[in-house]
N, C-alpha and C positions, 0 to 999 in steps of 0.2 A: 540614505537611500529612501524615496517614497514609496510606497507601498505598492502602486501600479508598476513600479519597474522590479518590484520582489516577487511579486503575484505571478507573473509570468517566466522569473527562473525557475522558483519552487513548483510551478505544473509541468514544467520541462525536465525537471528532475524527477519529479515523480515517472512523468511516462521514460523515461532513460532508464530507473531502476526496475519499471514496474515488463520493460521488454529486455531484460538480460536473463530471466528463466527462459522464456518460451526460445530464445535467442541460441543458448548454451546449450537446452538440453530439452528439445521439444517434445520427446516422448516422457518426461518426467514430465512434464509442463499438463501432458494430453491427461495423465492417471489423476494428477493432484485435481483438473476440473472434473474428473470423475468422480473422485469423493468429495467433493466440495458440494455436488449436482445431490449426493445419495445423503449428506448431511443435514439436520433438523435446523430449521429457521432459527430457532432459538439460539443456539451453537453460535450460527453464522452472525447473527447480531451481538452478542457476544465478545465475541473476535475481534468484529467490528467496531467495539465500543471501547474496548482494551487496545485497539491499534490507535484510535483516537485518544484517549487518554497517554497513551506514551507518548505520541505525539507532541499535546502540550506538553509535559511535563518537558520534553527535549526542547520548543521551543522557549519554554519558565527557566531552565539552566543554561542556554546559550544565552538568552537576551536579558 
């Protein structure tokens, strides 16, 4: 497969995964962006940079 025809399952998978919280259980969905909103920058990059690194590493062991 070429990359432009991967590129665009993998964002379609994302937003598929990324609306089954708000989807199932939208008042969990409403509190977790309440503490998300009251938590320090730093945290949230953080997080951020640790969801990215899992990321490849799960792209480094599939491919």
């Amino acid at each position: 497969m070429d990359f432009w025809q991967v590129l665009p399952i993998a964002i379609a998978l994302v937003f598929i995964i990324e609306g089954m919280v708000p989807f199932v259980s939208p008042n969990r969905w409403r509190t977790m962006l309440v503490i998300v909103e009251q938590t320090d920058d730093r945290v949230i990059r953080n997080v951020g940079l640790g969801s990215m690194l899992f990321g490849v590493l799960i792209l480094y062991l599939v491919h």
